[in-house]
C-alpha positions as CSV (number, residue, x, y, z in Angstrom):
1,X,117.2,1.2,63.6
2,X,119.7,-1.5,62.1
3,X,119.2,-0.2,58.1
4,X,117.3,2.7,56.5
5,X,117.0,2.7,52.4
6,X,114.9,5.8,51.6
7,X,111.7,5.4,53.3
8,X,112.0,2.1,54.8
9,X,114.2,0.6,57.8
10,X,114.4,-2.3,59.5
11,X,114.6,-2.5,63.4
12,X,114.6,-5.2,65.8
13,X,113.3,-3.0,68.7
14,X,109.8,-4.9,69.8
15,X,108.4,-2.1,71.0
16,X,107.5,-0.7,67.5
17,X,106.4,-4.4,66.3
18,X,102.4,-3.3,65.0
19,X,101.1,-6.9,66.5
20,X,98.2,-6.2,64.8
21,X,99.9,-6.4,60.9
22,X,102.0,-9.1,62.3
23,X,99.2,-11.4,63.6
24,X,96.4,-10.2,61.0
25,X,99.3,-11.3,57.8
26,X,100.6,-14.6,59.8
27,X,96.6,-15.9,60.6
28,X,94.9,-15.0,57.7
29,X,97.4,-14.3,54.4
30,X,100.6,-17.0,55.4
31,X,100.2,-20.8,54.2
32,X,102.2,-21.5,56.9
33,X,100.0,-20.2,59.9
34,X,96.4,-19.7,59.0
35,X,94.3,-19.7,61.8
36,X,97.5,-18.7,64.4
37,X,95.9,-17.6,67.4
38,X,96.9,-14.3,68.7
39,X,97.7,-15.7,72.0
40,X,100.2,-18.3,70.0
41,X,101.8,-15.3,68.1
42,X,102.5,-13.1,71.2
43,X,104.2,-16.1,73.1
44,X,106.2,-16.8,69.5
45,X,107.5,-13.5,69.0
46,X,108.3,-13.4,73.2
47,X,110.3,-16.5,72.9
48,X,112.1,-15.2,69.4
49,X,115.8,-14.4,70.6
50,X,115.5,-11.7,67.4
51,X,112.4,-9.8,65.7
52,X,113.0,-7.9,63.0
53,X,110.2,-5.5,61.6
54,X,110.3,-3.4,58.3
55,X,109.0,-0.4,58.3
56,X,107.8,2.4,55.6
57,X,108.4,5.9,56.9
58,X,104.9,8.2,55.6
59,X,103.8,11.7,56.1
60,X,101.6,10.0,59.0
61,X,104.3,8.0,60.4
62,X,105.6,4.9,59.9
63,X,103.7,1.6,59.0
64,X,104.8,-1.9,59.4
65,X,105.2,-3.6,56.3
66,X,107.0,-6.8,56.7
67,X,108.7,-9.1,59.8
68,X,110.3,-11.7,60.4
69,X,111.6,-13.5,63.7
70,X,114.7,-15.7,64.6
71,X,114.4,-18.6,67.1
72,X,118.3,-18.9,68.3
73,X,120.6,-19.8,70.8
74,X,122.7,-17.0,68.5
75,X,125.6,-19.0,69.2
76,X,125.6,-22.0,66.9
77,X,122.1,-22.4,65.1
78,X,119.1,-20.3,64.3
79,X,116.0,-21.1,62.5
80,X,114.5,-18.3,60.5
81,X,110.4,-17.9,60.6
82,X,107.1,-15.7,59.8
83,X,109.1,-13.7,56.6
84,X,106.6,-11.6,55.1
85,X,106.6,-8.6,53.0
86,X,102.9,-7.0,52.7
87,X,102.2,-7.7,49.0
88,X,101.4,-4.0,47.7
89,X,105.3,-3.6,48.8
90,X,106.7,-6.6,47.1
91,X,108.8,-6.4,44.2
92,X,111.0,-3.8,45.4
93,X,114.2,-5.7,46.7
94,X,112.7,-5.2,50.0
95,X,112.7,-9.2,51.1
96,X,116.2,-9.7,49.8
97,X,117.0,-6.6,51.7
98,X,114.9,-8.4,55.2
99,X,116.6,-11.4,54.7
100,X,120.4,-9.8,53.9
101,X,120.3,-7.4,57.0
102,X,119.0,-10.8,59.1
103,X,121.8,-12.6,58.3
104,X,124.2,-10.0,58.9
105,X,123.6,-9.1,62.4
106,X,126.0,-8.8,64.7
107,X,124.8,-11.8,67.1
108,X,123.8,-14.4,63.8
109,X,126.3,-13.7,61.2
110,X,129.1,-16.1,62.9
111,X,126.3,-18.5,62.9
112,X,127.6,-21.4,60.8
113,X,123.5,-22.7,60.2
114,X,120.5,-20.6,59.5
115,X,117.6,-22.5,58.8
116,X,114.2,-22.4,57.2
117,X,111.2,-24.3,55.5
118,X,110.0,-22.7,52.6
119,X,107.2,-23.8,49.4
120,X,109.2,-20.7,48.0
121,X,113.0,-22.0,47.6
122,X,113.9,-20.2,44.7
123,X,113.4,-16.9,46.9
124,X,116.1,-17.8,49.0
125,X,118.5,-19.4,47.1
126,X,119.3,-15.9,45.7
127,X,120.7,-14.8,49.3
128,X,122.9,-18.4,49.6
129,X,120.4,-20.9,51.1
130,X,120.5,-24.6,49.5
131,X,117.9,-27.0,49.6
132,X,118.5,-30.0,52.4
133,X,116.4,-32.4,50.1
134,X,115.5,-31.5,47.1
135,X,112.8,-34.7,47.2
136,X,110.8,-32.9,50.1
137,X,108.0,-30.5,49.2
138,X,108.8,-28.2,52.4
139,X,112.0,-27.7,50.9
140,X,114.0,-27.2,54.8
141,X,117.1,-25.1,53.7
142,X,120.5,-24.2,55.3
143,X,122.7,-21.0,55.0
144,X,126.2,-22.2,56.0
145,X,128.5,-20.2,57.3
146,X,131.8,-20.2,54.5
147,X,135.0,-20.9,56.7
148,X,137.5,-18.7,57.4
């Protein structure tokens, strides 16, 4: 476990990833990946240098409630893909709180670019992302590291 507010954490141990939420919110519910095969998601989150999945701690367990996956060399860029929050647990910081903990782990927060492509900028230009081109619909952003 990397965080834990209340109820909910955030881990990057695969082995509690629910594949099933992952795949089910990414091929059906995401703009960006209707129709992703499940084949194409496993070999996505294999190649992923970090996966990070939120969690809700219940009385029956814990559920998976939002994810999100670095592609990285974790050295000098990263490219941040498949954020989601499950929608009945929006609006509760929870993103932000995905997004903050990403950026601050140990082998990414010396990273001087974290990238994305978003139809949702505003989102992440709360946690220090700028828009690359404000012209382009996709709206590819960059978090640059401040220097020292």
């Amino acid at each position: 476990m990397l965080e834990q507010r209340g109820d909910y954490w955030i881990s990057t141990d695969t082995a509690l990833l629910d594949f099933f939420v992952i795949h089910r919110f990414i091929a059906e519910e995401s703009y960006w990946g209707k129709g992703r095969t499940a084949e194409i998601m496993q070999r996505a989150i294999d190649h992923s240098a970090l996966c990070f999945g939120l969690y809700l701690r219940t009385t029956t367990g814990c559920n998976q409630i939002g994810f999100a996956r670095v592609i990285s060399d974790l050295t000098t860029f990263a490219y941040l893909s498949d954020v989601f929050v499950l929608s009945e647990h929006r609006g509760k910081g929870l993103g932000k709180w995905l997004i903050t903990t990403i950026c601050d782990h140990p082998d990414l927060r010396d990273i001087k670019r974290i990238a994305l492509i978003t139809r949702t900028p505003e989102f992440y230009e709360a946690l220090s992302f700028v828009i690359n081109d404000p012209l382009d619909i996709r709206k590819f952003m960059l978090r640059m590291k401040p220097p020292n």
